[in-house]
Steps between C-alpha positions, in 0.01 A plus 500: 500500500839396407383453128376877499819601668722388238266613196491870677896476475471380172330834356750732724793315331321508160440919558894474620624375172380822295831649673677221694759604453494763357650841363471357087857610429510851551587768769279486800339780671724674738369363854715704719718767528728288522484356140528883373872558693572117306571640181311810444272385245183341531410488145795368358457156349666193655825397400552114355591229702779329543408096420152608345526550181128416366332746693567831423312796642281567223363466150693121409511292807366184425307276740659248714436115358205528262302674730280783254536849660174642678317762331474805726353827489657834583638582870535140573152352503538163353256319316290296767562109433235245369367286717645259337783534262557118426834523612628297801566705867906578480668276805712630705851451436866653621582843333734527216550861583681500814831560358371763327378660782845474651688662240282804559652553847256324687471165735192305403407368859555846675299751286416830584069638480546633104408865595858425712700371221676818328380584139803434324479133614135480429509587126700197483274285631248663268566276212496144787143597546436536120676151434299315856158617414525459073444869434484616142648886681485759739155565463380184715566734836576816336341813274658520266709814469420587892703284682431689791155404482371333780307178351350269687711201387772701645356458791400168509887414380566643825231342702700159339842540557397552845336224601612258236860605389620585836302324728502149322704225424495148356477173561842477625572867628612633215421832361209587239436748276227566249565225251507218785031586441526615161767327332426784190113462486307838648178253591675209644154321667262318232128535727313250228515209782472673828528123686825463285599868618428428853751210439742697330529785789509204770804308315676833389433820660441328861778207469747673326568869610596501875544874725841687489448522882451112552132468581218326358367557167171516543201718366487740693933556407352739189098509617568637854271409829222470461541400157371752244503354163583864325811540588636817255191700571418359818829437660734754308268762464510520137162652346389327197479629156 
């Protein structure tokens, strides 16, 4: 039972990491009304930066590390990954970005639901999420040309800031972010060895990220109770493709 516990969180993370993250690099959907009194444009693109200098919103950003870019199709449905790319499962390790994150206005370990956060500050965090999840541009959440458009990695970048971003920490009770999973790669979980998976979620996932409000990390943290191994469609009530 425990075995099929922790290979049904296995797949939800795997379907996580087509957005984990994120937004790609470009201007979100408005989520609120809210967002529209921000700055009065929804479809402006996001401004650079400050500290990130590799990831720009669109067209040249490069990858973080020598992680290759996803290939994704238009409105943000990314290319499903192989079942087994070769490539080892990304540990888990203490964000690089956090200082970034602070120079856009914001504290790290007391963020806001994203539809909260006002539009000006999320265009800048736009090209964080590019950089975290290894995205080639906007186009691995958004249409391109209809930022507005309500893709389902938008959602699902939602869905992860919620309960991973906000409601997560590490090993010590420090803050995450999207690169702590991702560290640049898109598919971060190799499923060629599902023992040596099993392992890998145990040692990492389990032993390494603790809860923002101090209790046990557990399963059922991200697969609720009872335990439902689906959790965007299932627990987030995010339809499939």
């Amino acid at each position: 039972m425990v075995a099929t516990k922790h290979l049904a969180l296995v797949f939800a993370l795997a379907l996580s990491g087509v957005a984990a993250a994120c937004g790609g690099g470009s201007t979100p959907a408005p989520d609120t009304a809210n967002d529209q009194k921000t700055d009065g444009s929804a479809t402006d693109k996001p401004a650079e930066t400050g500290g990130v200098t590799d990831a720009k919103p669109e067209g040249d950003a490069k990858p973080a590390g020598d992680a290759k870019p996803a290939e994704t199709g238009t409105g943000g449905t990314a290319a499903t990954p192989p079942a087994a790319s070769g490539k080892p499962s990304t540990n888990i390790r203490q964000s690089q970005m956090l200082e970034d994150i602070k120079k856009i206005g914001l504290a790290p370990d007391k963020l806001a639901d994203l539809p909260k956060i006002g539009l000006a500050q999320k265009k800048k965090l736009m090209p964080l999420f590019q950089k975290a999840l290894g995205y080639k541009d906007c186009n691995g959440c958004h249409v391109e040309g209809d930022y507005k458009a309500e893709t389902r990695n938008i959602k699902i970048t939602r869905g992860m800031w919620k309960n991973f971003v906000v409601a997560l920490r590490d090993e010590k009770g420090g803050a995450v972010f999207c690169d702590t999973c991702h560290d640049g790669n898109e598919h971060n979980l190799n499923h060629s060895d599902k023992k040596a998976l099993e392992k890998f979620m145990d040692e990492q996932y389990e032993d390494k990220l603790t809860r923002a409000d101090k209790k046990d990390m557990e399963c059922g943290t991200c697969h609720g109770d009872p335990f439902e191994g689906d959790i965007i469609t299932k627990v987030w009530g995010i339809a499939k493709k």
